[in-house]
C-alpha positions as CSV (number, residue, x, y, z in Angstrom):
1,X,5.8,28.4,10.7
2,X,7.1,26.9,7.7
3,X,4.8,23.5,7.5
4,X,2.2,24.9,8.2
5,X,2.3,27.4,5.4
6,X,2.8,24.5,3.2
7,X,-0.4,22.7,4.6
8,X,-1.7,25.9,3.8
9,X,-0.7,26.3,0.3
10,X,-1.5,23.0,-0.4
11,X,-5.2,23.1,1.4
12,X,-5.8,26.3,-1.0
13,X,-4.2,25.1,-3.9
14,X,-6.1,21.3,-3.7
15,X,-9.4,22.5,-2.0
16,X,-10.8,19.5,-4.0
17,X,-8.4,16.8,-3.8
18,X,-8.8,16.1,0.1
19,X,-7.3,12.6,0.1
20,X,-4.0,14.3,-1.0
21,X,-4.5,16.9,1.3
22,X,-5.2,14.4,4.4
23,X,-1.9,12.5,3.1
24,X,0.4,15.5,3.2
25,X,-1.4,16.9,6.5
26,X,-0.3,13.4,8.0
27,X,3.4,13.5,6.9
28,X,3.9,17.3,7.5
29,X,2.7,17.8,11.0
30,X,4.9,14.6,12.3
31,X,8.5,16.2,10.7
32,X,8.3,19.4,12.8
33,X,11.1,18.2,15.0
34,X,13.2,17.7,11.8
35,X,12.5,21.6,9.9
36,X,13.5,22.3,13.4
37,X,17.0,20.9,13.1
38,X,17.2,21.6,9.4
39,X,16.4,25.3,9.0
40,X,18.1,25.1,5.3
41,X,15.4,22.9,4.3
42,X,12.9,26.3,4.6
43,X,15.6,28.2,2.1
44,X,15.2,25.7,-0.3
45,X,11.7,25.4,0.3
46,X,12.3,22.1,-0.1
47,X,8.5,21.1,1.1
48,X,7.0,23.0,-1.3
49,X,9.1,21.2,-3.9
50,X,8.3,17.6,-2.2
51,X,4.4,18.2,-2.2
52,X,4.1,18.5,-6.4
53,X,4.9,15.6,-8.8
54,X,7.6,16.1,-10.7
55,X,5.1,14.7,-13.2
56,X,1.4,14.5,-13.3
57,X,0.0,12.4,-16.3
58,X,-3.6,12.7,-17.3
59,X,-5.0,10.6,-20.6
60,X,-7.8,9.7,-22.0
61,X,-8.2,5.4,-22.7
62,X,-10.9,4.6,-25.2
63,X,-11.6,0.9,-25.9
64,X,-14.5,-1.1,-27.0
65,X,-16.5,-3.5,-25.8
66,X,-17.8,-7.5,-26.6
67,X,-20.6,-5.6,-28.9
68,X,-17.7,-3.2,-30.2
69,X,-19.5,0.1,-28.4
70,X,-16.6,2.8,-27.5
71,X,-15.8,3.8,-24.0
72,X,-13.9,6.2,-22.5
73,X,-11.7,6.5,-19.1
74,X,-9.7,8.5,-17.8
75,X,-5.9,7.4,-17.1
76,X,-3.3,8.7,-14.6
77,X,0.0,8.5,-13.8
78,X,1.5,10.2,-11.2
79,X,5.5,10.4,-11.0
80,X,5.7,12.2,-8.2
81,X,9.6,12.0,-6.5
82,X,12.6,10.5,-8.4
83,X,15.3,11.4,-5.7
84,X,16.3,8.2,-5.0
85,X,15.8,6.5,-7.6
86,X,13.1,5.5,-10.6
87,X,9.7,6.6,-9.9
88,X,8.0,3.1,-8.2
89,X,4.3,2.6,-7.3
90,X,1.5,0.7,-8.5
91,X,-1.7,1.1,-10.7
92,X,-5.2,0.8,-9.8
93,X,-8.1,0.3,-11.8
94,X,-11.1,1.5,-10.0
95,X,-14.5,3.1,-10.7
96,X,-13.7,5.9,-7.6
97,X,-9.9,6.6,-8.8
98,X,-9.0,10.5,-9.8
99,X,-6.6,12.7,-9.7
100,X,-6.8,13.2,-5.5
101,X,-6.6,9.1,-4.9
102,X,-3.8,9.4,-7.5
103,X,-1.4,11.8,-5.6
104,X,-2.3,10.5,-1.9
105,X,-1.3,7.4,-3.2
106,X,2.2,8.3,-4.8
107,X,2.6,10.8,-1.8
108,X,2.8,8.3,0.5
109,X,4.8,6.0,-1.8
110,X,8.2,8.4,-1.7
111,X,8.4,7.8,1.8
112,X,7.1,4.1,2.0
113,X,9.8,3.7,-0.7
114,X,12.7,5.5,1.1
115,X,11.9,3.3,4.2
116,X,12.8,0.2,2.5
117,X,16.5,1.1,1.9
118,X,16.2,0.5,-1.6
119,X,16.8,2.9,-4.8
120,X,13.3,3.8,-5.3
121,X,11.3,7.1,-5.5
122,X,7.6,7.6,-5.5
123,X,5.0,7.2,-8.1
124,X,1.3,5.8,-8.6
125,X,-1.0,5.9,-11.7
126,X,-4.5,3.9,-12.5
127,X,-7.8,4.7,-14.3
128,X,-11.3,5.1,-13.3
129,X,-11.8,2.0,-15.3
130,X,-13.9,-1.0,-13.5
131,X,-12.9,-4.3,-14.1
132,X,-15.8,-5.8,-12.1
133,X,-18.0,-7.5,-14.8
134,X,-16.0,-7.3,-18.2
135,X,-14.4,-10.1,-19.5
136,X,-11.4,-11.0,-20.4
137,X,-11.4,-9.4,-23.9
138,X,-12.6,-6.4,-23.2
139,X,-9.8,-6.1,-20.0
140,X,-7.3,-6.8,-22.2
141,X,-8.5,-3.8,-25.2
142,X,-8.8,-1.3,-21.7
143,X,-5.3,-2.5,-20.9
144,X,-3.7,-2.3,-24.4
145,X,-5.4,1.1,-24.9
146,X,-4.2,2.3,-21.4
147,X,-0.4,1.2,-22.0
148,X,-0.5,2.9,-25.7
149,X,-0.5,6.1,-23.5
150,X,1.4,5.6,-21.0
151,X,4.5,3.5,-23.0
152,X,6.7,6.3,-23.6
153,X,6.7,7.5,-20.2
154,X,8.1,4.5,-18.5
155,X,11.1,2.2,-18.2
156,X,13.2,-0.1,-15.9
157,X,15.3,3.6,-15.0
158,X,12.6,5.8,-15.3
159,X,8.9,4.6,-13.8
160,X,8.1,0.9,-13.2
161,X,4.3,0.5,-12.3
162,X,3.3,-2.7,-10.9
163,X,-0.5,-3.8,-9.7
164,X,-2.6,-2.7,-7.1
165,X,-6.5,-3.0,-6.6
166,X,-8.4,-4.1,-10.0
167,X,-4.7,-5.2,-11.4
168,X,-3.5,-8.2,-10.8
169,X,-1.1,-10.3,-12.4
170,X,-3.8,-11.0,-15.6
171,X,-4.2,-7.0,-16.1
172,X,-0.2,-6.9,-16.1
173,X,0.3,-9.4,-18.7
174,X,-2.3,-7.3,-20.9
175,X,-0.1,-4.6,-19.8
176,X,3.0,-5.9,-20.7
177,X,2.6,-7.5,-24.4
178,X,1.1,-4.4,-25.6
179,X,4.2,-2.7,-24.0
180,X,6.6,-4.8,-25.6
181,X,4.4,-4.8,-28.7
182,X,5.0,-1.2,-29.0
183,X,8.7,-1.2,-28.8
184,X,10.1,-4.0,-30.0
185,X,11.9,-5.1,-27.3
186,X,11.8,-7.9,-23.9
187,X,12.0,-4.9,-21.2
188,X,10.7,-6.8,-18.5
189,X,11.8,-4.8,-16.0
190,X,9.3,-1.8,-16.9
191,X,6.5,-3.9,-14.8
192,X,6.4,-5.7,-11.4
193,X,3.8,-8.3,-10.3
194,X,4.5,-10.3,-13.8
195,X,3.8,-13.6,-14.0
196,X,6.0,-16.1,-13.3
197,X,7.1,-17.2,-17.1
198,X,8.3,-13.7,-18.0
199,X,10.6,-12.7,-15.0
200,X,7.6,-12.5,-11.9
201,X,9.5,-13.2,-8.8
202,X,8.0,-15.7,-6.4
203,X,6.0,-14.4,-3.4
204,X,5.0,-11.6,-4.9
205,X,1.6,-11.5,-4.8
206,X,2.0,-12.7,-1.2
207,X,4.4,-10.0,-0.3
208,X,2.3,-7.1,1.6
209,X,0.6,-9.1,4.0
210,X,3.5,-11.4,4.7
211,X,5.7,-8.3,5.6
212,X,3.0,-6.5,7.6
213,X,3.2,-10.0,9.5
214,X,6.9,-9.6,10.0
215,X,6.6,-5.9,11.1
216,X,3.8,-7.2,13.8
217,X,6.5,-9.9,14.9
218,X,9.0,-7.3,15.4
219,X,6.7,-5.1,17.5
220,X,5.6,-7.8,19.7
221,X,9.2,-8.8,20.4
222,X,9.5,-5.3,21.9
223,X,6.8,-5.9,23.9
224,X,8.2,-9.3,25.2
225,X,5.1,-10.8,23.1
226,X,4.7,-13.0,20.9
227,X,2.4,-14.0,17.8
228,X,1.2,-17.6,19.2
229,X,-1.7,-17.6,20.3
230,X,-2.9,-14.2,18.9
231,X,-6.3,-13.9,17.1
232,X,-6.6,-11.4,14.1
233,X,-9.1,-9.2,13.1
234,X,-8.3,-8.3,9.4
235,X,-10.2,-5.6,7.2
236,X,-10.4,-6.9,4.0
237,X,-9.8,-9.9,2.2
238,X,-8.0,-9.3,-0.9
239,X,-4.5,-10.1,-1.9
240,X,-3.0,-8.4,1.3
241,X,-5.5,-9.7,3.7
242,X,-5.2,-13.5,2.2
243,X,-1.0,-12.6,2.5
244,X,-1.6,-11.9,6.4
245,X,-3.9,-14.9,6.7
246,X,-1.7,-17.4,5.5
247,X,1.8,-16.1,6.9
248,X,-0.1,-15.2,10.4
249,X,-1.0,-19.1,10.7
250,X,2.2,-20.1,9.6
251,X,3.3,-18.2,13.1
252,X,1.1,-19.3,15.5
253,X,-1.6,-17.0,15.5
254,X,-5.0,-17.0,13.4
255,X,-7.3,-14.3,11.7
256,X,-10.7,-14.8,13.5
257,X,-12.3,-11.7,12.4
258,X,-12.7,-10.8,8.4
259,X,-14.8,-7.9,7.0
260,X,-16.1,-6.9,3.7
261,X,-18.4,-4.2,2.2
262,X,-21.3,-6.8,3.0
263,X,-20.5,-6.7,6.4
264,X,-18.1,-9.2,8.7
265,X,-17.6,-13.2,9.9
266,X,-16.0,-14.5,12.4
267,X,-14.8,-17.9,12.4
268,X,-13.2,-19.0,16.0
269,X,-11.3,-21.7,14.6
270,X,-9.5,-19.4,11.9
271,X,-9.7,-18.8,8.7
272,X,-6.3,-20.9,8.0
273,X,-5.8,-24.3,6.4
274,X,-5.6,-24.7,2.2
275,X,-9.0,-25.1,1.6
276,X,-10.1,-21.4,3.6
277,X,-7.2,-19.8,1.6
278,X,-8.2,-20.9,-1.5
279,X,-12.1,-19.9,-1.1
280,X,-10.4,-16.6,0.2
281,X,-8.8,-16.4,-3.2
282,X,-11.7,-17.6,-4.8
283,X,-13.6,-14.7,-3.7
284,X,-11.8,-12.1,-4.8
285,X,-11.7,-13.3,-8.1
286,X,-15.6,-14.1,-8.3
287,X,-17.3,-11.8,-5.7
288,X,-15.3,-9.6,-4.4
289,X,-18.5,-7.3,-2.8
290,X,-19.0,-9.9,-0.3
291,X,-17.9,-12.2,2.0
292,X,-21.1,-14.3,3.3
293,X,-21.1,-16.9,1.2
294,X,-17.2,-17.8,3.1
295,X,-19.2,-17.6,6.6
296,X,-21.9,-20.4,4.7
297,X,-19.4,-22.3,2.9
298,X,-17.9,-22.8,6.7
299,X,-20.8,-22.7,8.8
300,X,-19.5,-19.5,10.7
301,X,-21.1,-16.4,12.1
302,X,-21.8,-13.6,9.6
303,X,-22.9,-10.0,10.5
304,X,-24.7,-8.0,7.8
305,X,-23.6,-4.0,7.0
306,X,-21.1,-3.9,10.4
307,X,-17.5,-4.1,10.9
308,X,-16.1,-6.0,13.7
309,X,-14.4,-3.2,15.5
310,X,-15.6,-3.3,19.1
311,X,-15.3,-6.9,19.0
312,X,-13.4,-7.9,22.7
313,X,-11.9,-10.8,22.0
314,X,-9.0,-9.6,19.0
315,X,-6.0,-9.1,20.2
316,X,-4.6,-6.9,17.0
317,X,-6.4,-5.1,14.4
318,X,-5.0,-5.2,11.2
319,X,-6.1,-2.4,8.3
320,X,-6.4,-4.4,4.8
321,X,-9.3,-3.1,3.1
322,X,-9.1,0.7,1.7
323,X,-8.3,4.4,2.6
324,X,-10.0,5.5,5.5
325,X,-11.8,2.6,6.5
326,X,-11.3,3.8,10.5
327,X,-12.9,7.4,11.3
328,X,-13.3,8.7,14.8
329,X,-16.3,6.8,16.0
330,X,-14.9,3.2,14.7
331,X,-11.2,4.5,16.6
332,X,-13.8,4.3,19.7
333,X,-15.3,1.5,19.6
334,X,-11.7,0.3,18.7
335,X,-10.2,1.5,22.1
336,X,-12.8,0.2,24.0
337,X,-12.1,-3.0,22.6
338,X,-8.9,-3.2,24.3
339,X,-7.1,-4.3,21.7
340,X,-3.6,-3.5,22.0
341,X,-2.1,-3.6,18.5
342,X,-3.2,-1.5,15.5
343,X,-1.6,-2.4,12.8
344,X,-2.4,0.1,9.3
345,X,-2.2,-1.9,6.3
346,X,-3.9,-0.6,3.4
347,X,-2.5,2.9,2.2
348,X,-3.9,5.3,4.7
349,X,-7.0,3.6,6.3
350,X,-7.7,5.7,9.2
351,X,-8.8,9.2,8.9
352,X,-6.0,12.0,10.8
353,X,-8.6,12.4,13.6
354,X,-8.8,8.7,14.1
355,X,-5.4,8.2,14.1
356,X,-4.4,11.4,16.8
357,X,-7.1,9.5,19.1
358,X,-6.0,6.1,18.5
359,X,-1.8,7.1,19.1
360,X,-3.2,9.4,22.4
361,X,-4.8,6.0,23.5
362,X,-1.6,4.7,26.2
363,X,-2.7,0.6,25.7
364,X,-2.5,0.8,22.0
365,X,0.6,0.6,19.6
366,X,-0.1,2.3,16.3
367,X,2.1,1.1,13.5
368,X,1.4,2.8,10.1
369,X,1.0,1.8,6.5
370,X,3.9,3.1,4.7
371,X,6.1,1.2,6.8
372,X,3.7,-2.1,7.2
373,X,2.8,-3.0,3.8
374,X,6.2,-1.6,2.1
375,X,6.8,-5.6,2.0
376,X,5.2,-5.3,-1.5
377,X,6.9,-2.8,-3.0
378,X,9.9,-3.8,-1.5
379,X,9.5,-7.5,-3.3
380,X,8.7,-5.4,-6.6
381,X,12.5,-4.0,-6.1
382,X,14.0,-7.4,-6.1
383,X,11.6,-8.5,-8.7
384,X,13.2,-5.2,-10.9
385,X,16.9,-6.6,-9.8
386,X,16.2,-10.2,-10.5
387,X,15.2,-8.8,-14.2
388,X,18.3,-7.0,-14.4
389,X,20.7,-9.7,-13.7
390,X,18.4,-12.2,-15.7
391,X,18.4,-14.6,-12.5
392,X,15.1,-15.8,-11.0
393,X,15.7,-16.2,-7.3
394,X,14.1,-19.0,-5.1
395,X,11.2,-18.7,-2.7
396,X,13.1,-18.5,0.3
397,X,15.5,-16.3,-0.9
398,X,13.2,-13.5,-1.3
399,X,11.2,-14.3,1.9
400,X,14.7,-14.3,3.4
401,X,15.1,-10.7,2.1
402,X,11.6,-9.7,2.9
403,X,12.0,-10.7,6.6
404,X,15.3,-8.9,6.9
405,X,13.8,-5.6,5.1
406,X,11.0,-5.3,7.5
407,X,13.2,-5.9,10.9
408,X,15.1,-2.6,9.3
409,X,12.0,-0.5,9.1
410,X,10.7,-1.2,12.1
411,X,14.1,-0.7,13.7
412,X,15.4,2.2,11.8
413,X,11.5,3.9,12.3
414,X,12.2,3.6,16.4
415,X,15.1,5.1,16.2
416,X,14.4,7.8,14.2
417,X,11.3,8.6,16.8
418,X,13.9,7.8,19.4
419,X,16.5,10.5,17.8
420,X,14.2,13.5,18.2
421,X,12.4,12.7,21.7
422,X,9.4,10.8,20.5
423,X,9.9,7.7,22.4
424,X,8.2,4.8,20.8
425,X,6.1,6.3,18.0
426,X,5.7,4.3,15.0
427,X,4.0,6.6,12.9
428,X,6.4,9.7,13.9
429,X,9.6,7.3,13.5
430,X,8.2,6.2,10.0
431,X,7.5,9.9,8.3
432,X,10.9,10.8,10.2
433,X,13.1,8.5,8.4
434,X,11.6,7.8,4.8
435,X,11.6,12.0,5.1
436,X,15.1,12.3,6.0
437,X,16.5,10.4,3.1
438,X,14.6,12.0,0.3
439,X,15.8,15.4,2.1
440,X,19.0,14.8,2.3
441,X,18.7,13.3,-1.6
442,X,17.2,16.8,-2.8
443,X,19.4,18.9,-0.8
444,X,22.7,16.7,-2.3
445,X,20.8,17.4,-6.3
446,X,20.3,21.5,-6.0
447,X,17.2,23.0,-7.5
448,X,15.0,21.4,-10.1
């Protein structure tokens, strides 16, 4: 069978990038239905085209320290599917990041990308760098050394990076003037996630976890349910997590539950209101290996080293923390839970055997990641348009297009699992459709 020789090739070919592997495993096995229909897609071996970048980008970034001592990391960028448009995905600055991380992560991306209707292929880059602990000066020499690299290889129409874990909007100004130091020019629109005063779009940084809210919304309508009154167990509290918490109270329903590598608290009255938010936020920035002090700060319960998983009374568990957060025995304690809605956030947080458990499982819904959390990069894309017609749209107005992107990729996601027999299978429906288009895009440009 044709998919499963890719798998094959690939499992051989990346013995020790298993991440990547995992990623393509996931998408590969849940397209069968379509190779089926498409036997010209075998002729053109057009898998064995989609699972290599187009581009793989590996550089060294030395900078120097507050004492002026060299160091060296290593850099990546990987621009990995420019069918549909210019290569889009963020960067992450991370002591664990390499070349496996790298390609999962932009893997995923050209379908997450494809699903949100906009002209955007897949790409993802980063550095093994760890911002935890340096200072301001010596982020901003990583950054300016890491950009001297990379500068030639991007552009508004050819790869836009934007932030992810370890960049955030400080990391992408760095970013940025040493970019536009380096050619001359205001190019805004090479970087997404900017601040504010050089074309940032609002609601950015809220983005992911306020369009994973929306996607949950338009699952429970399906269901005849609603968000009031539903409490929230979130993995994670960074910038996705602290997006969820705020939109999820806007709606009615509150995060109880909220883990972190220390372990987990749970706060019955919700963690909602402006001053919980802000110490969220606080957190991040200032100790973002632990959440105990939030559960003293607000007199809650805090559990040391666990995760909340077989708590009974959440009524959806939401993935915000990492990849593969969820393997088989926390997908069991999960299930006996009873909680009904599992909703992936982060880029790939359960492991395949965890997931195949937790979609066999007939009282849960499984919605996955790359359609979830596209919210962000799909506020990125109107961040890159907004730069391109030098207008800087309200609030409202993105939130407004937000809101109406996710509706379409939960709906078009159930009807592409609907097309091909699958009933109502989230996961299926999402690798069907973001698939499809980048297909039909490669097929439509021949042989490159």
């Amino acid at each position: 069978m044709y998919i499963e020789k890719t798998i094959d090739q690939v499992r051989r070919r990346y013995a020790d990038e298993p991440e990547f592997v995992q990623a393509v495993e996931e998408v590969l096995f849940s397209i069968v239905p379509v190779l089926e229909k498409h036997p010209e897609y075998e002729k053109a071996d057009l898998l064995g085209r989609m699972v290599e970048p187009e581009r793989m980008f590996r550089f060294r970034v030395v900078w120097t320290d507050d004492k002026g001592i060299a160091h060296t990391n290593v850099g990546y960028r990987c621009q990995f599917n420019g069918a549909i448009g210019p290569y889009k995905g963020v960067l992450r600055f991370q002591k664990n990041v390499n070349e496996s991380i790298i390609k999962f992560l932009g893997f995923e991306q050209i379908f997450k990308n494809a699903l949100t209707g906009l002209p955007i292929g897949g790409g993802k880059g980063g550095s093994d760098f760890d911002p935890a602990g340096k200072s301001d000066s010596e982020i901003m020499r990583f950054c300016q050394s890491y950009m001297t690299a990379l500068y030639r290889y991007i552009g508004a129409d050819t790869d836009v990076p934007a932030g992810d874990m370890g960049v955030g909007k400080r990391e992408i100004g760095y970013l940025f003037g040493q970019y536009r130091r380096l050619k001359g020019n205001f190019e805004n629109g090479v970087l997404t996630g900017k601040g504010l005063s050089y074309g940032g779009s609002l609601i950015r940084p809220e983005a992911t976890g306020y369009g994973a809210v929306y996607y949950l919304d338009e699952v429970l309508k399906l269901e005849n349910d609603t968000l009031k009154g539903k409490r929230i167990g979130v993995s994670g509290y960074g910038n996705v997590a602290w997006g969820i918490m705020k939109k999820a109270s806007e709606l009615g329903a509150k995060v109880t539950y909220m883990s972190g590598p220390d372990g987990y608290i749970h706060d019955e009255e919700g963690i909602c209101g402006e001053e919980k938010l802000q110490y969220i936020q606080w957190m991040r920035a200032n100790d973002p290996l632990h959440c105990r002090s939030y559960a003293q700060k607000f007199h809650c319960e805090f559990i040391e080293n666990e995760k909340f998983w077989g708590a009974k009374d959440v009524d959806i568990c939401m993935l915000a923390a990492t990849q593969n957060d969820v393997d088989v025995e926390s997908a069991e304690k999960i299930i006996s839970s009873g909680v009904k809605y599992y909703i992936e956030v982060a880029n790939m947080p359960t492991t395949n055997e965890a997931l195949k458990l937790l979609r066999s499982c007939k009282h849960i819904i499984v919605a996955p990641a790359k359609a979830v959390n596209a919210g962000g990069v799909g506020v990125s894309a109107m961040e890159m348009s907004q730069n391109a017609e030098r207008l800087s749209w309200s609030a409202e107005e993105v939130d407004k297009h937000l809101h109406k992107m996710m509706k379409q990729i939960h709906e078009v996601s159930m009807k592409a699992a609907e097309e091909y027999g699958l009933g109502y299978d989230l996961v299926a429906g999402a690798n069907i459709a973001g698939f499809t288009k980048v297909a039909e895009a490669m097929m439509e440009q021949g042989l490159f």
